[in-house]
N, C-alpha and C positions, 0 to 999 in steps of 0.2 A: 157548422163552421169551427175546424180548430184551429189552436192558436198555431199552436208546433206539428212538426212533419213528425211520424216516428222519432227519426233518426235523430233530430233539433229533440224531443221529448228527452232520448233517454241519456244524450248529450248533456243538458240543463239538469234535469232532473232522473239521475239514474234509478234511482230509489224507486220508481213507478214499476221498473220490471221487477222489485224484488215483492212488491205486494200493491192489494189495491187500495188507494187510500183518501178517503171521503169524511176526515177530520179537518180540514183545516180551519173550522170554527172553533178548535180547542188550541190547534200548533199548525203552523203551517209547513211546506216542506223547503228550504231553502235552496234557491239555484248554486251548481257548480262555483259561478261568479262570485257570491259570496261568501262562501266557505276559502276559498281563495286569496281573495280581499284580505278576508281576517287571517289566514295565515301569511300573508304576506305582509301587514302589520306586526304581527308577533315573530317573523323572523327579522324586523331589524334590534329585537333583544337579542335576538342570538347574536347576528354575526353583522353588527351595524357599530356606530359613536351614540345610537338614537336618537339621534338629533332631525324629529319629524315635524316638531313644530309648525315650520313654514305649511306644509304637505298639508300635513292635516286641518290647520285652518282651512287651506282652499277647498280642501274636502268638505268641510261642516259648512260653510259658504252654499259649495256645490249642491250641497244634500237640501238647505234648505231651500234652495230654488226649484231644485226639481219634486220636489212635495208641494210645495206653495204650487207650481205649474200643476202636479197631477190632480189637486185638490180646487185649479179652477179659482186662487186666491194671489195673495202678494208674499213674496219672501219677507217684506217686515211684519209681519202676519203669525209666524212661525217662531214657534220654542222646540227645540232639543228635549224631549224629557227621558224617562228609563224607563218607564210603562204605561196603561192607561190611569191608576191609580197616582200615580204624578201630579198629572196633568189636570185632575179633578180635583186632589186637594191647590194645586197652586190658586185655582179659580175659587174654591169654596172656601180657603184662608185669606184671598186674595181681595174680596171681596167688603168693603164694610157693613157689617149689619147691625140695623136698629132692633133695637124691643119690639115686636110682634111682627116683624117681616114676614112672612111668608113665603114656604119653599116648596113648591108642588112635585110630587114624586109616584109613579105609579106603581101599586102595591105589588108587580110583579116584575119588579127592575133585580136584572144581575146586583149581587150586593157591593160589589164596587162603585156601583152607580148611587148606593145608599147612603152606606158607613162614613163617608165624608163631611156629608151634607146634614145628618141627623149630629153629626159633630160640631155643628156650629150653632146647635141647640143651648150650647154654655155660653156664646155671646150675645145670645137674646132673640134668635130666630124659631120661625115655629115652623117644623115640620108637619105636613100637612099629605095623606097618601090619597090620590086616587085608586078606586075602584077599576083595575082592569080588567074589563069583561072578556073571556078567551084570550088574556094578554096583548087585547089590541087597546091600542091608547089612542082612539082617535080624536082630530080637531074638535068636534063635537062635544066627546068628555072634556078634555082641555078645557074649552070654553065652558063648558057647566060649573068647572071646579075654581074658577078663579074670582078671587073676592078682590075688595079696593086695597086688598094687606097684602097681594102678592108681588113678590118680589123678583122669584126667577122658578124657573121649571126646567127640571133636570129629565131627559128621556134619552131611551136608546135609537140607535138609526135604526138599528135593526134588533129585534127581539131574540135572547140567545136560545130560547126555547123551542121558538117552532120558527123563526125567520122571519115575522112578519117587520113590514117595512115600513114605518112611519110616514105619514104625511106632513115633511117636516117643511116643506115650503108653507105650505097653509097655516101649522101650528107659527110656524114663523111671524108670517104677516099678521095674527090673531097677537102674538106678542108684542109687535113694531108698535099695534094702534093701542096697546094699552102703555108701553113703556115698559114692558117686563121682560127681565133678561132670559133668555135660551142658551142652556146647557146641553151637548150632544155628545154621549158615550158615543162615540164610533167605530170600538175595537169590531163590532162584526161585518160592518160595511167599509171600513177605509183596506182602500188592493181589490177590493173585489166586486164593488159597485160603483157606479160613477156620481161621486159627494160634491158636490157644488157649494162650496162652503159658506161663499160669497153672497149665496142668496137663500140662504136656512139655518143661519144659526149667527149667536154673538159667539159662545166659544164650543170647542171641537175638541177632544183627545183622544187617542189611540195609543195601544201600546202596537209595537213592530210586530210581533212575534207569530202571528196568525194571519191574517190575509195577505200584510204584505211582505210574506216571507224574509223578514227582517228576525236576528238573532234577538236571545231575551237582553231586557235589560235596554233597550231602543225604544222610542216611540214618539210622540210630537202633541203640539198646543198648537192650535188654531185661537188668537185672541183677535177680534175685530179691531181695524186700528183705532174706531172711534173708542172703544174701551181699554184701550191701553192705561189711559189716565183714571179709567175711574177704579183698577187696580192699583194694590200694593202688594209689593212682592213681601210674601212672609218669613222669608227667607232671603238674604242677600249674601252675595260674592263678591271676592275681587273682578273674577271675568265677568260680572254683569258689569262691570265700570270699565276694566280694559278692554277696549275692542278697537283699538286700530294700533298700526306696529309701532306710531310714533308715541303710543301710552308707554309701552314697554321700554322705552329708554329712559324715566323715570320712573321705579317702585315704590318711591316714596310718597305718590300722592295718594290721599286719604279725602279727598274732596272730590273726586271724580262726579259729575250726573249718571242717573243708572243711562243702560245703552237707551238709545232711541226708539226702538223697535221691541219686538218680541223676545228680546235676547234678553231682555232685564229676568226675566223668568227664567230663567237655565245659571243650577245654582255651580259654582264652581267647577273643576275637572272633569268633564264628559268621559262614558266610556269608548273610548278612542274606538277599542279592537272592534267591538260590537256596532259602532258607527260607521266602521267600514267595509261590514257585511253590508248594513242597512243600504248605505250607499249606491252598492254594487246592483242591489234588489230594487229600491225605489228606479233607479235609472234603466234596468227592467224592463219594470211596468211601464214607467211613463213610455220608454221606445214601442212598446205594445199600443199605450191608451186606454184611458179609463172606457170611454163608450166601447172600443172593443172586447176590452173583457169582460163589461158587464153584457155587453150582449151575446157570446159565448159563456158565459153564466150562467146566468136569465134563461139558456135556449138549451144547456143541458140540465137545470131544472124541470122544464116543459116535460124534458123528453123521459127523465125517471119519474116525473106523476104520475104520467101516460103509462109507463111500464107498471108502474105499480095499482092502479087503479084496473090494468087489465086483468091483474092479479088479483083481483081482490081485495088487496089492500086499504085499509082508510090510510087518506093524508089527513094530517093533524093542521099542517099548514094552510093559510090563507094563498089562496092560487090566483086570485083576482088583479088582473093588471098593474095596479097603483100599489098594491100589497104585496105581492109575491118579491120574493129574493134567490140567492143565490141557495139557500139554507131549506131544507125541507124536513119535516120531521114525522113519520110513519107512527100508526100505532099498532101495534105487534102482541100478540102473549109471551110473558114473560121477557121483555126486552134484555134485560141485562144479559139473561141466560143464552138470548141468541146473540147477542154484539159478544158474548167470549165467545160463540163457539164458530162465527165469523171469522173472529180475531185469530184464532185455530187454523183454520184455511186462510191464511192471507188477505184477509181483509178487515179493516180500519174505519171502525166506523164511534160513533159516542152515543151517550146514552142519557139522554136530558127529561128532567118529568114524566119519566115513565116511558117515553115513546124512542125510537130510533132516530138520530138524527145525524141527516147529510149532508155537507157542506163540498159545493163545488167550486174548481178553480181551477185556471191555468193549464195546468198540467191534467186537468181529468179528459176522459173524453167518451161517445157514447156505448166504444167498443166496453170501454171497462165496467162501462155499467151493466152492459148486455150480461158479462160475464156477473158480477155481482148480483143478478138477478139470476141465473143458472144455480150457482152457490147456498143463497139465499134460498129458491124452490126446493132442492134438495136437503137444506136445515130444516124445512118446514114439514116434508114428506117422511123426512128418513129418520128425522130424529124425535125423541120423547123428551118434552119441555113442557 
């Protein structure tokens, strides 16, 4: 099943004819639509009064509706941030903690998913790592590691090493009955999986710039609207208080309540240009749909295990129904030395723990992989590595 026809592929995404490319767990490729967007932001510097104010607001309105809609949640729900790192210190400064809280973290978490939360070890929190066995962090571990001191547990949706997929509903509901908050990296599942946010996590962040082929410097907070209040923003703005046109007829009030919503969390002047790629890409996807893309995903996953497993090949990834993602990651002799000499012949691939790994989306399809594997056979036959 693909998404785009040829001609819709190299229209959207022309870049696919000029190589093949199976990163977008590192960078994703951004549609026509948005590169557009953003220049047509940046030319009313050129040749405008810039006076985009109005526009733009209905734009960040627009944007966070249709993320809240792709994401299966509410627009007051939703923070503007600038990437996933954002988004995860607002939660983990945002947060009050006691003397000996506890924060469950698994020992093979991206370090963005870390360095924030091992930072609030100076207000009197205890970092605590689980043991992840093959980098899967299941409900099971979860529950074995949680003591009466735990406070919240921080995991990824999706593991950036080999893809593996979280059981984040179950970890969920194992958190709801104890009262323990849930943290969810997202950056490798939001665009490219269908995140139900509604009903697997208190908070969410992602940066834009990889799945949902949004520019850098983009990305969003999912906060549950029951924890809005038990947040403080560690940081505050004027536009967390001005938020309707009739604030801006007086600048002198200094008494404002933060916004009502998710907005208290989005500190001062967004980046406009970059929010209007995002824009252009979120509304995309959402015209696509989450369940369709993950299942054009999910279904060109399938089909390069199969390819590579015919091959020979070991998968490093979890291929198991509830487990498996978008994300697959091979194990190869001397990975690095075959991903440049890939990268040589036009093809785009990363290189995580040692293993090869592939990242599908949108714009891939099974023709390109047939070819990637043609390329790939002949790296392996012709060349000395």
């Amino acid at each position: 099943m693909e998404i785009f026809t040829r001609e819709e592929l190299i229209a959207n995404f022309p870049n696919t004819e000029r190589f093949l490319y199976f990163a977008s767990a590192s960078t994703g490729i951004s549609p026509e639509c948005c590169l557009e967007a953003q220049e047509r932001f940046i030319n009313l510097y050129r040749k405008s009064e810039l006076f985009h104010d109005p526009e733009t607001f209905r734009m960040l309105a627009r944007l966070r509706g249709n993320i809240a809609d792709l994401f299966a949640t509410n627009t007051d729900e939703i923070a503007l941030m600038t990437n996933t790192s954002d988004g995860i210190n607002t939660v983990a400064t945002g947060i009050e903690w006691k003397c000996g809280d506890e924060i469950l973290i698994g020992d093979r978490e991206f370090p963005a998913n870390s360095y924030p939360w091992l930072n609030q070890q100076r207000r009197g929190a205890v970092v605590k790592w689980i043991p992840m066995a093959d980098s899967r962090l299941t409900p099971e571990l979860v529950l074995s590691s949680i003591t009466p001191k735990t406070k919240l547990i921080a995991i990824s949706s999706v593991q950036f090493s080999d893809g593996y997929r979280a059981d984040l509903k179950a970890i969920y509901a194992i958190c709801r009955e104890r009262e323990i908050l849930l943290f969810v990296d997202g950056i490798q599942s939001a665009g490219a999986l269908q995140d139900d946010l509604c009903a697997c996590c208190d908070f969410f962040a992602a940066g834009g710039q990889k799945h949902l082929l949004s520019p850098y410097g983009t990305g969003f907070l999912f906060v549950r609207r029951e924890k809005l209040e038990f947040m403080s923003p560690a940081f505050d703005a004027w536009l967390s208080h001005f938020i309707s046109p009739e604030d801006f007829l007086d600048l002198l009030k200094h008494n404002l309540p933060p916004a009502p919503d998710a907005r208290r969390f989005e500190v001062g002047t967004l980046p406009y240009g970059a929010l209007w790629g995002m824009d252009a890409s979120v509304a995309m996807l959402k015209g696509i749909g989450a369940r369709k893309i993950e299942d054009h995903n999910l279904e060109l996953s399938d089909y390069f295990s199969e390819k590579a497993l015919g091959m020979g090949i070991t998968i490093r990834s979890d291929r198991l129904s509830t487990a498996k993602s978008h994300i697959v990651t091979i194990e190869i002799q001397s990975a690095r030395l075959v991903a440049d000499e890939l990268r040589t012949r036009g093809v785009v691939v990363s290189v995580r723990e040692g293993g090869l790994r592939f990242a599908f989306h949108i714009y891939n399809t099974k023709e390109q992989i047939d070819n990637m594997f043609i390329i790939l056979r002949n790296i392996i036959d012709g060349v000395s590595i």
